[in-house]
C-alpha positions in Angstrom: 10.9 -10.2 8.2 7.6 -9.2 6.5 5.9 -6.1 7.7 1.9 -4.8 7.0 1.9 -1.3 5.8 -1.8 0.0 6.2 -2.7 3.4 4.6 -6.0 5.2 5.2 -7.1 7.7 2.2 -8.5 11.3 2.3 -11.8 11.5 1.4 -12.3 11.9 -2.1 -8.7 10.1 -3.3 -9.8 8.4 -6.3 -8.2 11.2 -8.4 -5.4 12.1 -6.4 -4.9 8.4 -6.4 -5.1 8.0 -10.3 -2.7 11.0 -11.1 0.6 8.8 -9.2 -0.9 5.0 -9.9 1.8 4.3 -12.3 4.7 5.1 -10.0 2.8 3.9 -6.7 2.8 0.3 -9.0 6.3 1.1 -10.0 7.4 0.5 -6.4 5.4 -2.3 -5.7 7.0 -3.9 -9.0 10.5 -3.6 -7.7 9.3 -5.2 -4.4 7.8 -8.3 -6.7 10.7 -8.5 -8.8 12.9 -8.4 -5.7 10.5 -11.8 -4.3 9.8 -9.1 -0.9 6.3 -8.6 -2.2 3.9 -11.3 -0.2 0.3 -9.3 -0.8 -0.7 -5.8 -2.0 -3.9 -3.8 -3.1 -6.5 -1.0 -2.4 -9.8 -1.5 0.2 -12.8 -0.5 -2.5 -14.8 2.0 -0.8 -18.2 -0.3 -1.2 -18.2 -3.9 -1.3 -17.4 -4.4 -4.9 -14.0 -5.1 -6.7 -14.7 -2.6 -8.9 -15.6 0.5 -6.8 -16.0 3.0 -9.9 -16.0 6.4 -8.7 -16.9 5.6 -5.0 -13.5 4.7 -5.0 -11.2 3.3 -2.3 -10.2 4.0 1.5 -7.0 2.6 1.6 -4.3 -0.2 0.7 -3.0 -3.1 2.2 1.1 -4.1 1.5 2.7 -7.1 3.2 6.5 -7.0 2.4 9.9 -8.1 3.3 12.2 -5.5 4.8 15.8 -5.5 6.6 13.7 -3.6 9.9 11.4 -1.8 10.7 12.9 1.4 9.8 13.6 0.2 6.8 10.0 -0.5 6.0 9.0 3.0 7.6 11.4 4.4 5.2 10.1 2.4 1.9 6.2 3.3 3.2 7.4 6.9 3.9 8.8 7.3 0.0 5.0 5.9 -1.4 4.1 8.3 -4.2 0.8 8.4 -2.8 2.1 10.1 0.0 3.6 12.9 -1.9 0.3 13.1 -3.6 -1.9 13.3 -0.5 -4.0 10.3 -1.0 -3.1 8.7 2.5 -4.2 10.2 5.5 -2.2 7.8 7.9 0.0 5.1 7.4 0.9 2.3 10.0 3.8 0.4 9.5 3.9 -3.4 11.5 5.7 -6.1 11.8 3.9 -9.5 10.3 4.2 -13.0 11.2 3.0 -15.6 8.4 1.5 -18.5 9.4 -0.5 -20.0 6.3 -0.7 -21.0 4.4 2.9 -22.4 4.8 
């Protein structure tokens, strides 16, 4: 089953963020190459793609997982965690509909 994993960031992540990027993409790699990985990326702070230094307040993943544990295990283990970019994370279960 897919599951939505919604992290909120601190204020002021962009650096935090930058310092772990590499192994926060690392993960979300082995997801891809594993075909779990449905959707994943940052929300910019502003309403641009490119944010610059206003930076982001959070990221969306969609992916598969065994359970919901499991999924609140692999969210648990997100580099950006260890590096205090997210201030909350919610972990849900996700039903696709489309497109099909």
């Amino acid at each position: 089953m897919f599951y939505l994993i919604y992290s909120e960031d601190v204020e002021n992540s962009l650096a935090l963020r930058m310092s772990v990027r590499e192994n926060h993409l690392d993960r979300l790699r082995a997801l891809q190459d594993q075909g779990k990985l449905l959707v994943a990326g940052p929300c910019p702070a502003i309403d641009s793609e490119n944010p610059g230094d206003a930076g982001f307040t959070g990221s969306l993943i969609i992916a598969e997982f065994d359970s919901l544990d499991a999924a609140k295990l692999w969210a648990d283990a997100d580099p950006y965690i260890a590096a205090g970019v997210y201030k909350n994370v919610t972990v849900k279960p996700y039903k696709k509909v489309l497109p099909a």
